[in-house]
PyMOL commands that place a pseudoatom at each C-alpha (Angstrom):
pseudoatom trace, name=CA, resn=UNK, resi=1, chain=A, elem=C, hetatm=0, pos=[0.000, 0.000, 0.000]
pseudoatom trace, name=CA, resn=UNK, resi=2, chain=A, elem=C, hetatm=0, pos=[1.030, 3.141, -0.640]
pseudoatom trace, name=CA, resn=UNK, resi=3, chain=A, elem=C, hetatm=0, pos=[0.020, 6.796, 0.682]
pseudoatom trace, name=CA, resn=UNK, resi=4, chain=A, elem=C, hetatm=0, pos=[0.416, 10.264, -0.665]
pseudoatom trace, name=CA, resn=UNK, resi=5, chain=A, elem=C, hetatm=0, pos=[-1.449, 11.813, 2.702]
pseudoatom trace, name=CA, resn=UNK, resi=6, chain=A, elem=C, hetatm=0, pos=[-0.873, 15.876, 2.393]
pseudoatom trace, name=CA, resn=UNK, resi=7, chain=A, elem=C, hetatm=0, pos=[-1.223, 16.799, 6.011]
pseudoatom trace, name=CA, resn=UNK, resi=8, chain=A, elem=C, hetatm=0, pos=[-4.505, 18.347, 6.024]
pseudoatom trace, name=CA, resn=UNK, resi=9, chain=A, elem=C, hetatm=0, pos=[-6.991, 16.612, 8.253]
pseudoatom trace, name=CA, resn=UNK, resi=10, chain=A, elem=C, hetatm=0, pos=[-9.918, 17.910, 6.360]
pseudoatom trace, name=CA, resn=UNK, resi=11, chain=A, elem=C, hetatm=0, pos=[-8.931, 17.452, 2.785]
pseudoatom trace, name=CA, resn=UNK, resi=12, chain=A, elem=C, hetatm=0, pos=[-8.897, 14.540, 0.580]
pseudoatom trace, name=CA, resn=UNK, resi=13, chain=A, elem=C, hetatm=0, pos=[-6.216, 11.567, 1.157]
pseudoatom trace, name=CA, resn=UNK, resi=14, chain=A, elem=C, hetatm=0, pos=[-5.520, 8.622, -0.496]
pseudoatom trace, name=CA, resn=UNK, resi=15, chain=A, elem=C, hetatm=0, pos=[-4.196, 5.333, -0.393]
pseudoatom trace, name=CA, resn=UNK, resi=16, chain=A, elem=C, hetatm=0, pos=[-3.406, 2.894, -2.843]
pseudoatom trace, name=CA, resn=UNK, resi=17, chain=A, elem=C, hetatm=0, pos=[-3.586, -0.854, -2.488]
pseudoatom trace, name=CA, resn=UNK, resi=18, chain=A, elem=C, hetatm=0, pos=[-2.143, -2.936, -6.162]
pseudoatom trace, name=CA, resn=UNK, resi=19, chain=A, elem=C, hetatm=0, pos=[-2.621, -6.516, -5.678]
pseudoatom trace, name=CA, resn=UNK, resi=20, chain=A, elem=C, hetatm=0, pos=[-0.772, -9.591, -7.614]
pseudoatom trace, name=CA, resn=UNK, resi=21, chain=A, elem=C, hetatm=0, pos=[-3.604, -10.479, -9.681]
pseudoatom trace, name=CA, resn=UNK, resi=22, chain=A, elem=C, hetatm=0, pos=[-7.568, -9.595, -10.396]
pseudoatom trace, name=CA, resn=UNK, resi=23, chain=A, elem=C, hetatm=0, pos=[-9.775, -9.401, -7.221]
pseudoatom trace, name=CA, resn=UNK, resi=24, chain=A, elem=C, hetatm=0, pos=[-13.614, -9.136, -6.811]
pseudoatom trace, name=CA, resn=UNK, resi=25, chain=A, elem=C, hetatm=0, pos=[-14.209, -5.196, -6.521]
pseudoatom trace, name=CA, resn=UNK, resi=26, chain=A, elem=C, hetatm=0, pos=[-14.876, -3.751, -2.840]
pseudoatom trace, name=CA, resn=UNK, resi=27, chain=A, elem=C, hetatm=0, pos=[-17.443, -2.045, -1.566]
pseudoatom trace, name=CA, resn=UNK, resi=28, chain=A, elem=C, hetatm=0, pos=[-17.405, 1.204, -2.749]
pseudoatom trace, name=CA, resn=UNK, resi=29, chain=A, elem=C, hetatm=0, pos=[-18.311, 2.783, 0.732]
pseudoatom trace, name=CA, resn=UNK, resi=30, chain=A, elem=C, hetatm=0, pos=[-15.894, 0.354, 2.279]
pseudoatom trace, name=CA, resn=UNK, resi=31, chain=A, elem=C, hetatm=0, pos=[-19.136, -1.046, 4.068]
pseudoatom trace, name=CA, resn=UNK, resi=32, chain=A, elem=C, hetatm=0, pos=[-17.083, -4.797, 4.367]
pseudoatom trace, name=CA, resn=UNK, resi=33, chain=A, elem=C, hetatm=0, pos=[-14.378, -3.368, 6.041]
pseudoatom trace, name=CA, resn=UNK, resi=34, chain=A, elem=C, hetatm=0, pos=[-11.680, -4.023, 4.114]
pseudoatom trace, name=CA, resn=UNK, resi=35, chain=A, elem=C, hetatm=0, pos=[-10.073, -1.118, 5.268]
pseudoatom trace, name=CA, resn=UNK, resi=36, chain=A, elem=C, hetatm=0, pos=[-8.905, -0.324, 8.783]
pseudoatom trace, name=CA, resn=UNK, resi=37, chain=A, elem=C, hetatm=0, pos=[-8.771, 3.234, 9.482]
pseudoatom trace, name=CA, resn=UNK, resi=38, chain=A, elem=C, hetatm=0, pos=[-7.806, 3.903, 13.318]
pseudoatom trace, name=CA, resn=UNK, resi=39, chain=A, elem=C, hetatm=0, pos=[-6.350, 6.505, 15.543]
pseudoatom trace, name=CA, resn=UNK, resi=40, chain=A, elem=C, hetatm=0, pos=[-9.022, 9.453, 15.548]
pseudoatom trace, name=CA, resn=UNK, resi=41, chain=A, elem=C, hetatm=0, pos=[-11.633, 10.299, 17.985]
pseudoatom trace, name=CA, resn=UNK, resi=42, chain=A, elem=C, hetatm=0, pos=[-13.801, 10.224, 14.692]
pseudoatom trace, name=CA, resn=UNK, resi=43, chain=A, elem=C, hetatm=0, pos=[-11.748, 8.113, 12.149]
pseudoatom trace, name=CA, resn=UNK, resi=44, chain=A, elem=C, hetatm=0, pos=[-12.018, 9.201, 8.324]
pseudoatom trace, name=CA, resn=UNK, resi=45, chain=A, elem=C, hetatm=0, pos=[-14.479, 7.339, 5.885]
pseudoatom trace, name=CA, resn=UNK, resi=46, chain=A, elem=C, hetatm=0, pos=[-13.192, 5.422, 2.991]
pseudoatom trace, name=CA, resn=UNK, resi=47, chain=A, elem=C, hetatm=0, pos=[-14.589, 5.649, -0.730]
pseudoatom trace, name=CA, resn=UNK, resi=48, chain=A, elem=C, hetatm=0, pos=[-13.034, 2.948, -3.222]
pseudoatom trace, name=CA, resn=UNK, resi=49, chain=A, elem=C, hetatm=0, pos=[-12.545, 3.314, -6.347]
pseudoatom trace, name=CA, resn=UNK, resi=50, chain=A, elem=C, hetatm=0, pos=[-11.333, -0.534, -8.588]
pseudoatom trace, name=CA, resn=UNK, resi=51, chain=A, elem=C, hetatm=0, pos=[-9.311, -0.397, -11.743]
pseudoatom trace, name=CA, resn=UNK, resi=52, chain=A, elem=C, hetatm=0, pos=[-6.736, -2.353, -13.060]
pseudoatom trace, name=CA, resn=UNK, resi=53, chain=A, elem=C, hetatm=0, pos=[-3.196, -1.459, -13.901]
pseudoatom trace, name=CA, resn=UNK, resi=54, chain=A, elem=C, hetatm=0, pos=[-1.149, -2.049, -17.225]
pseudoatom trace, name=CA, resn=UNK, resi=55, chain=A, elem=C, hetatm=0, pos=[-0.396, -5.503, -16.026]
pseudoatom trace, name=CA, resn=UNK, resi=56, chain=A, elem=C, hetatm=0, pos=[-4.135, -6.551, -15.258]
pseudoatom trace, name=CA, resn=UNK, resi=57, chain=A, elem=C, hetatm=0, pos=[-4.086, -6.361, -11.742]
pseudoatom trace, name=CA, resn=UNK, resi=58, chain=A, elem=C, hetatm=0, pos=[-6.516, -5.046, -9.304]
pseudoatom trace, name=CA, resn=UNK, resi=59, chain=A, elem=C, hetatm=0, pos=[-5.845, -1.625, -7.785]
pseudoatom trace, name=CA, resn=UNK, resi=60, chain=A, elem=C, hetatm=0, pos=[-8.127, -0.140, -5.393]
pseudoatom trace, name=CA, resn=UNK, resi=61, chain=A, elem=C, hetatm=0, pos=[-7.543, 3.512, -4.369]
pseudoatom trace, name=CA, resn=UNK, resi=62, chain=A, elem=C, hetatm=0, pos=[-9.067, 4.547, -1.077]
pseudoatom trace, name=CA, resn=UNK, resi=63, chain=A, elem=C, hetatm=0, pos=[-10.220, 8.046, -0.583]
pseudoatom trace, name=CA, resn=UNK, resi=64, chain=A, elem=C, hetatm=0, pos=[-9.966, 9.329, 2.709]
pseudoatom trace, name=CA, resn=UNK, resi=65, chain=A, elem=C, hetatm=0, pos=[-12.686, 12.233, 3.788]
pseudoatom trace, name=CA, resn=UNK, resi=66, chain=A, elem=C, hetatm=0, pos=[-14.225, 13.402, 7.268]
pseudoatom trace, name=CA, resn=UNK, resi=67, chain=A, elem=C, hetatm=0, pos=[-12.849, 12.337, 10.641]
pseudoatom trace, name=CA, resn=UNK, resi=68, chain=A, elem=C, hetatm=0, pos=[-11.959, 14.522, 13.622]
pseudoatom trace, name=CA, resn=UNK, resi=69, chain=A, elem=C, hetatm=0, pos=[-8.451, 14.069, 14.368]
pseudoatom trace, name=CA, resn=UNK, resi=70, chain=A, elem=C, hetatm=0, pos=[-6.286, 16.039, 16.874]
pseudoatom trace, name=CA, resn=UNK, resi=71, chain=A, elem=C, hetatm=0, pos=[-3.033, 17.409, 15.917]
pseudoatom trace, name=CA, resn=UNK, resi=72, chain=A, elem=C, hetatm=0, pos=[-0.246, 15.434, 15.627]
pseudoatom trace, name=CA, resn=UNK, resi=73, chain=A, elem=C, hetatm=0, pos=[-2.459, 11.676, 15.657]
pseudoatom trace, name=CA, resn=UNK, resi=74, chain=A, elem=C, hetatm=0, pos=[-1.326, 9.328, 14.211]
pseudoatom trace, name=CA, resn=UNK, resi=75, chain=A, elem=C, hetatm=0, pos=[-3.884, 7.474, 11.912]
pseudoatom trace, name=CA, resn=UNK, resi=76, chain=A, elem=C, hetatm=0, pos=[-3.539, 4.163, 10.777]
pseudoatom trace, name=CA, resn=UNK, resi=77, chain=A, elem=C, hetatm=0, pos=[-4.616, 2.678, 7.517]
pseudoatom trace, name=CA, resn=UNK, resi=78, chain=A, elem=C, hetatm=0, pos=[-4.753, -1.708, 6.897]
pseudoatom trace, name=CA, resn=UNK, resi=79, chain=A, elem=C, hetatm=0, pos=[-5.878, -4.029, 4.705]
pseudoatom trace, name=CA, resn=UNK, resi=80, chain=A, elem=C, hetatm=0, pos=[-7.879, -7.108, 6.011]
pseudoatom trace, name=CA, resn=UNK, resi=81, chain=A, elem=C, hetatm=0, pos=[-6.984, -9.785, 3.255]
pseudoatom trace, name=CA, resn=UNK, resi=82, chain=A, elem=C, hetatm=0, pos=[-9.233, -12.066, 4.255]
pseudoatom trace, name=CA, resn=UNK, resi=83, chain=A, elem=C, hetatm=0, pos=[-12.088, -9.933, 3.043]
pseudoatom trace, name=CA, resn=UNK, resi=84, chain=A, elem=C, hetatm=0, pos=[-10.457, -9.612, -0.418]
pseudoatom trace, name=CA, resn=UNK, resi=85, chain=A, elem=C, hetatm=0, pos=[-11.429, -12.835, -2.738]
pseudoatom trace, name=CA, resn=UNK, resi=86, chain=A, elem=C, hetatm=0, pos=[-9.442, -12.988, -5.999]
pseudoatom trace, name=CA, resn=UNK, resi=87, chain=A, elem=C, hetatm=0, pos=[-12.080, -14.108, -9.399]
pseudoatom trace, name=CA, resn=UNK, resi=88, chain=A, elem=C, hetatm=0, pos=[-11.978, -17.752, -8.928]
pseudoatom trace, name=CA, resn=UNK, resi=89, chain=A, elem=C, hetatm=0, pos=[-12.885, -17.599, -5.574]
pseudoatom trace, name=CA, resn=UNK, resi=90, chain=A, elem=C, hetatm=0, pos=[-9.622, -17.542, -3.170]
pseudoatom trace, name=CA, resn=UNK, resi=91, chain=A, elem=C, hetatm=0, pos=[-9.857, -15.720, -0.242]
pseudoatom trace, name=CA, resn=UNK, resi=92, chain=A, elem=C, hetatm=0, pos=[-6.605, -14.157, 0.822]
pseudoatom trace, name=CA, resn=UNK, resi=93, chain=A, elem=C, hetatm=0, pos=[-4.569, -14.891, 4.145]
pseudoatom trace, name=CA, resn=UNK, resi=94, chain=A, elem=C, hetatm=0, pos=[-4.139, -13.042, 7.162]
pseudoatom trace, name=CA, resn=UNK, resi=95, chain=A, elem=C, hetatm=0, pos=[-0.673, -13.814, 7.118]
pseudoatom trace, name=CA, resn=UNK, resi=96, chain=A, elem=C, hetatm=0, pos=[0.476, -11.957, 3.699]
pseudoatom trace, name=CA, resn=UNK, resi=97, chain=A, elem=C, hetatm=0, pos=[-1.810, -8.827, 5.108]
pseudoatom trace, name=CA, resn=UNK, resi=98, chain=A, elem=C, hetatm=0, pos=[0.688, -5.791, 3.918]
pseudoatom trace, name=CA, resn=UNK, resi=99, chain=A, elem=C, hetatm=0, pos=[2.370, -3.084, 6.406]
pseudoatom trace, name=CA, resn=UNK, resi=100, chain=A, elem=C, hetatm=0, pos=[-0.264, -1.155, 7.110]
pseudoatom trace, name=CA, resn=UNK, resi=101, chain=A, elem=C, hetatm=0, pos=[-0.125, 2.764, 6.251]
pseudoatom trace, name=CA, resn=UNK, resi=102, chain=A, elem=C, hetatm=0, pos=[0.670, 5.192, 8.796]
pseudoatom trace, name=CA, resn=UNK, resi=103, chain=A, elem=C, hetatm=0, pos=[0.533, 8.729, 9.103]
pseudoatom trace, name=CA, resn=UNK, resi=104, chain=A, elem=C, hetatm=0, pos=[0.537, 12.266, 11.567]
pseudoatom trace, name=CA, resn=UNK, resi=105, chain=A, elem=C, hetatm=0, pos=[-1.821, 14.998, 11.097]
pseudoatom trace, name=CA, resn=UNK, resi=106, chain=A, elem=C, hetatm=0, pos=[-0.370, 18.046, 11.388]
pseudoatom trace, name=CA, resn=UNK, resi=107, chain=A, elem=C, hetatm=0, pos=[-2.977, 21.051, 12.021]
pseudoatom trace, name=CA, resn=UNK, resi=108, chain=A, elem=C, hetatm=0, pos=[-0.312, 23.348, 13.438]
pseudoatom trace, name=CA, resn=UNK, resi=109, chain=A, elem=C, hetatm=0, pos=[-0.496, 26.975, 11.502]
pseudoatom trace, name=CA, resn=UNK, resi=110, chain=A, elem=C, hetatm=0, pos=[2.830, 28.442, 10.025]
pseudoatom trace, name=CA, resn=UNK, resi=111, chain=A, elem=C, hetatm=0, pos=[4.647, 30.653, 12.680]
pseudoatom trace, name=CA, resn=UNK, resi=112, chain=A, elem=C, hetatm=0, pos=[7.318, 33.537, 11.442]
pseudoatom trace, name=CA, resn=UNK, resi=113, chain=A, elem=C, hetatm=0, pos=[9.124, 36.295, 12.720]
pseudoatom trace, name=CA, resn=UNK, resi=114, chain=A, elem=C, hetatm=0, pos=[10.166, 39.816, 10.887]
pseudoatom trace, name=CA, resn=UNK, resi=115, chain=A, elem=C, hetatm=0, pos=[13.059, 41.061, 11.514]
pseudoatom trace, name=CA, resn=UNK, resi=116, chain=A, elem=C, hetatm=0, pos=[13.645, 44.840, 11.294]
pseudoatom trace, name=CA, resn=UNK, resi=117, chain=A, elem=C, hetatm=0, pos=[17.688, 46.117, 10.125]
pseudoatom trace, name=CA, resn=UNK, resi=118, chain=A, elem=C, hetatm=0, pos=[20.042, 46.699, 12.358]
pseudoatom trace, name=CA, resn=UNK, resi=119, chain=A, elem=C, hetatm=0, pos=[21.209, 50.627, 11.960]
pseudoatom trace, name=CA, resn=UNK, resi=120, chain=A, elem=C, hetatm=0, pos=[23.570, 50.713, 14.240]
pseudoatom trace, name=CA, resn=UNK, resi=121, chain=A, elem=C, hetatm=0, pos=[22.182, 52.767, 16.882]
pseudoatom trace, name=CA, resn=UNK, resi=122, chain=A, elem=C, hetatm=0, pos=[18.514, 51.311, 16.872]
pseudoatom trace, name=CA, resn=UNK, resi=123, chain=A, elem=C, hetatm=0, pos=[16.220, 49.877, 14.795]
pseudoatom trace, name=CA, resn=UNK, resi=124, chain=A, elem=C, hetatm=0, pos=[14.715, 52.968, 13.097]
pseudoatom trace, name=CA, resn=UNK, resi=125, chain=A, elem=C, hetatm=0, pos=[14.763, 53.712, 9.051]
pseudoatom trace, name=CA, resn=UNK, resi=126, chain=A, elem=C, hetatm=0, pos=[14.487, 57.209, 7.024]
for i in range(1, 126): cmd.bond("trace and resi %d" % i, "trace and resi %d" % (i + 1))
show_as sticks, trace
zoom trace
């Protein structure tokens, strides 16, 4: 899986999940749980969205809206293989889940300071 996460809690995140072969397509609204997401007092929603890549395998991408999440959480992202069924029927294993995504919100606002020329004497201009 991979993760291009931008830092804002409230904006649109996703994560991408390219398996080894075709799968059955998940729920759109993620309603099986295939997805994990953890570590907010509200966790995000996922929406997923199947394709398949230039080599014909599945690739779900997983788009990450809503949540409340203090600054500086760390929210957690995983796959649950053994809700993903390939198209002849095998379910995958618990054991080959993937490293599951992590990532820190960061609602902190940009500080900066001004600093005025030093004249010598004080810190006056004409």
């Amino acid at each position: 899986m991979t993760n291009n996460y931008s830092g804002v809690a409230s904006g649109a995140n996703t994560v991408t999940v390219t398996f080894d072969k075709l799968v059955q397509a998940f729920s759109a609204s993620n309603s099986n749980s295939v997805l994990t997401i953890s570590g907010c007092a509200t966790n995000p929603t996922a929406a997923i969205a199947m394709s398949v890549n230039g080599s014909g395998n599945s690739v779900a991408t997983a788009t990450l809206s809503g949540g409340t999440c203090a600054d500086l959480a760390t929210v957690t992202v995983s796959l649950d293989l053994t809700k993903v069924t390939d198209q002849v029927g095998n379910v995958g294993d618990a054991s080959d889940n993937p490293t599951p995504v992590t990532y820190q919100i960061d609602l902190a606002n940009p500080v900066a300071t001004l600093a005025a020329p030093d004249y010598g004497g004080g810190s006056y201009a004409d």
